[in-house]
C-alpha positions in Angstrom: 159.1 142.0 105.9 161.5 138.9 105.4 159.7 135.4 104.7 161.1 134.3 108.6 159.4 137.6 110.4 155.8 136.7 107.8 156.3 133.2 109.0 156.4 133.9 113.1 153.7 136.6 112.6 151.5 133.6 111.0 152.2 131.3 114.1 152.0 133.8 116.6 150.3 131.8 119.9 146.7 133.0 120.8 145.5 133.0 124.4 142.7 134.5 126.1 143.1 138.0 128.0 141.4 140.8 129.2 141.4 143.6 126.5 141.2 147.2 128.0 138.4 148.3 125.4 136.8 144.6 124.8 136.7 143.5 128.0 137.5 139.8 129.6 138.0 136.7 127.9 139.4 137.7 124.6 141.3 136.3 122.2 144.6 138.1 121.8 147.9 137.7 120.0 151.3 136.6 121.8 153.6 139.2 120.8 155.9 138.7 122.9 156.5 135.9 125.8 159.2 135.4 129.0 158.6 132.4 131.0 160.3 132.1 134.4 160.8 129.4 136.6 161.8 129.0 141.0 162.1 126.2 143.2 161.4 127.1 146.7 162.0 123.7 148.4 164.4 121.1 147.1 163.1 118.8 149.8 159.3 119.0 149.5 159.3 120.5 146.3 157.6 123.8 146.0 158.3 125.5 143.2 157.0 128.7 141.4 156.3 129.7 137.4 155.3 133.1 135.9 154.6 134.0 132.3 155.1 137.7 131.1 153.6 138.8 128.0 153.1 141.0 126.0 149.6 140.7 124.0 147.5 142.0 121.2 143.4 141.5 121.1 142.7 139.9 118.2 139.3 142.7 118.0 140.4 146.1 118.5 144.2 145.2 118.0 144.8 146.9 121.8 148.4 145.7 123.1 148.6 145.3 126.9 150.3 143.3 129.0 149.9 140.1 131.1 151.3 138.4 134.1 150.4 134.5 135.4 151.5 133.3 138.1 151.3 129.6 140.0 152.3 128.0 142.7 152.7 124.3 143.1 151.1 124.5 146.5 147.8 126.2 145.5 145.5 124.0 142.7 142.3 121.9 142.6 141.6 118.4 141.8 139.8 118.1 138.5 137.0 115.1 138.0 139.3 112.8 136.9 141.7 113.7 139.8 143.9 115.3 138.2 146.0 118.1 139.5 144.5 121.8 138.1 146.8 124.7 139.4 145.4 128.1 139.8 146.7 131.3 138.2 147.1 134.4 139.7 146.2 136.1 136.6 146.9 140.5 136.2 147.3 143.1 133.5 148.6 146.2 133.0 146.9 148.6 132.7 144.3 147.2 134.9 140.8 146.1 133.8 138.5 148.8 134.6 135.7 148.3 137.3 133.3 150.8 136.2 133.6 152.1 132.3 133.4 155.7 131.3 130.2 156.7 130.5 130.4 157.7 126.9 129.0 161.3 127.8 132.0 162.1 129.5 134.2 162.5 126.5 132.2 165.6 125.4 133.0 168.5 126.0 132.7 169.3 130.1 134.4 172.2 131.7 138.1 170.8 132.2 138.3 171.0 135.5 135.6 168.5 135.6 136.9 166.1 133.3 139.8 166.4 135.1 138.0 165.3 138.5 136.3 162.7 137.2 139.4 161.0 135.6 141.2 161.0 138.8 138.0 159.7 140.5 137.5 156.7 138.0 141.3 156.0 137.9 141.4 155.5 141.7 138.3 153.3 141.5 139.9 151.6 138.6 142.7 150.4 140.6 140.9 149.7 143.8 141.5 153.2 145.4 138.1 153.3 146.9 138.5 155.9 149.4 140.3 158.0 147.2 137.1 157.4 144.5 134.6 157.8 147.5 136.1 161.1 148.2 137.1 162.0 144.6 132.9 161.4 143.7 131.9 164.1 146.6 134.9 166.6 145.0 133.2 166.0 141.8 129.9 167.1 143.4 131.7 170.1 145.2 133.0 171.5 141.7 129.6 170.9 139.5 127.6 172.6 142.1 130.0 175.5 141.7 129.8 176.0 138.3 125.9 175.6 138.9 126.9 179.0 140.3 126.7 177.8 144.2 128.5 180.1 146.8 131.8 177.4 147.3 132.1 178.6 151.0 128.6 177.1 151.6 128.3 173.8 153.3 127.5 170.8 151.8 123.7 170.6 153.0 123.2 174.0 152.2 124.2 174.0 148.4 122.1 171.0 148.0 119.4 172.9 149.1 120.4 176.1 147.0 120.8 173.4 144.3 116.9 172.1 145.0 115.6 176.2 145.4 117.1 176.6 141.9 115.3 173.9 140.2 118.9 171.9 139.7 117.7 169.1 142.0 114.6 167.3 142.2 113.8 166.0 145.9 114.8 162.7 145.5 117.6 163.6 143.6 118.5 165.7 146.6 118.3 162.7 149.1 120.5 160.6 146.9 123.0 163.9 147.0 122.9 164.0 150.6 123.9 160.3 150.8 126.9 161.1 148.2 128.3 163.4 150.4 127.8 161.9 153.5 129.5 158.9 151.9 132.4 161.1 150.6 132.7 162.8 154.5 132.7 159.1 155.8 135.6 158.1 153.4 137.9 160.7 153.7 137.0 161.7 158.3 135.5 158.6 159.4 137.8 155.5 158.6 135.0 153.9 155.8 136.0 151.6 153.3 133.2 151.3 150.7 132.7 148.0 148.8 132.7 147.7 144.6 128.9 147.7 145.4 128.8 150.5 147.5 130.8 152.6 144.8 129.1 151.4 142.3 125.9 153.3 143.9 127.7 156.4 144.8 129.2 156.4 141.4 126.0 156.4 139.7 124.8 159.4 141.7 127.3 161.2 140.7 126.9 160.5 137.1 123.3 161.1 137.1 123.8 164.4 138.7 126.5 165.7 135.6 124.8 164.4 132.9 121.6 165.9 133.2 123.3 169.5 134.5 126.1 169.7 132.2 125.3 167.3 128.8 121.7 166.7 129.4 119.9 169.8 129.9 122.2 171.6 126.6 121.6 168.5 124.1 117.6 169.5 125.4 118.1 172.9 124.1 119.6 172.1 121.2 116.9 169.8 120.1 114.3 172.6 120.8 115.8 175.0 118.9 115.9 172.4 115.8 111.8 171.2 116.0 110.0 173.5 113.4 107.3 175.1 115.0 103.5 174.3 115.4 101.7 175.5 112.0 98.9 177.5 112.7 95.1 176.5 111.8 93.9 178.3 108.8 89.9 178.4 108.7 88.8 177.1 105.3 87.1 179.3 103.5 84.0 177.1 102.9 83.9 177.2 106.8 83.3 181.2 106.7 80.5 180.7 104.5 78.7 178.4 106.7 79.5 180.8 110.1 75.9 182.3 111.0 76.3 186.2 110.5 76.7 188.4 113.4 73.9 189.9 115.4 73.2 193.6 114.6 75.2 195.5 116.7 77.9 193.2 117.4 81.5 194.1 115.8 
């Protein structure tokens, strides 16, 4: 590396961004920078500036990229009043709204991991409907390999589920509101909020971890605990014991 590239790697700007990994407010490298500039209105002048760039988080050295945007018509007055314009701030890829759990990167059937991707990508990128429907699909495929008949309605596996001893009954309640919630989504026009996700989301989660990582990481550690030692009489204990009756064995 040439003494000009060391010297513009050493002044590289920092800004704050929102690291895919780290999360928001981050301190991240500039690495690259194109600043755009519009006037909308000569005569009452409106005018427009973005900033592209590319950054770098100065923690986990992620690269991503981030967009500003502001227009003259949109600020705040500061204390002093002053003039503080407000940025539409986004990034690619876009800041996740629920992180993977860290369970899910062992090692699930792949048809689950697949669903579950799909699910937390569309709630990752505001798709609620899709995640609200993509959560009860989920459900529909776990139960399955749980070895539920898949023609079987949605009620009726839960309660095959609770039968088997898969399901506790509130466990089974919070079930039947997952899958009303998915029905809702995807027949009945419903929208959930973050919150609402958030909740069916967790269901969800609960349910696959404790059927599919929970329950075998439980059997594992069984197998490994040495067993109970059994109690050996001392022998200064047999001389004390009273001697048997005559005619007792």
């Amino acid at each position: 590396m040439d003494e000009m590239t060391d010297e513009a790697v050493m002044k590289l700007e920092q800004v704050r961004g929102h690291c895919p990994d780290c999360g928001p407010a981050r301190y991240a490298d500039v690495v690259a920078e194109y600043k755009d500039s519009e006037s909308h209105d000569a005569e009452h002048g409106t005018w427009s500036a973005s900033a592209y760039r590319i950054l770098q988080c100065g923690g986990c050295k992620s690269v991503y990229f981030q967009e500003t945007y502001i227009f003259s018509e949109i600020y705040e007055h500061g204390p002093n009043g002053e003039i503080k314009y407000t940025e539409d701030i986004t990034y690619y890829p876009a800041p996740a709204k629920r992180r993977w759990p860290e369970w899910s990167l062992l090692d699930l059937e792949s048809g689950m991991y697949g669903l579950l991707y799909e699910t937390y990508s569309a709630l990752n990128v505001d798709a609620r409907v899709l995640a609200a429907t993509g959560a009860r699909t989920v459900f529909d495929r776990a139960s399955e390999l749980l070895g539920v008949d898949p023609a079987l309605t949605f009620k009726e596996k839960l309660q095959v589920l609770h039968t088997n001893g898969n399901i506790g009954a509130s466990e089974l309640a919070n079930l039947d509101l997952l899958t009303d919630a998915g029905g809702a989504a995807a027949h009945r026009g419903w929208k959930p909020t973050l919150e609402q996700l958030s909740t069916i989301m967790s269901i969800v989660e609960a349910f696959v971890y404790r059927n599919f990582i929970l329950n075998a990481e439980v059997k594992k550690l069984k197998s490994q605990i040495p067993p109970r030692q059994q109690r050996v009489k001392s022998e200064s204990a047999q001389k004390d014991r009273p001697p048997d009756k005559p005619g007792t064995a």
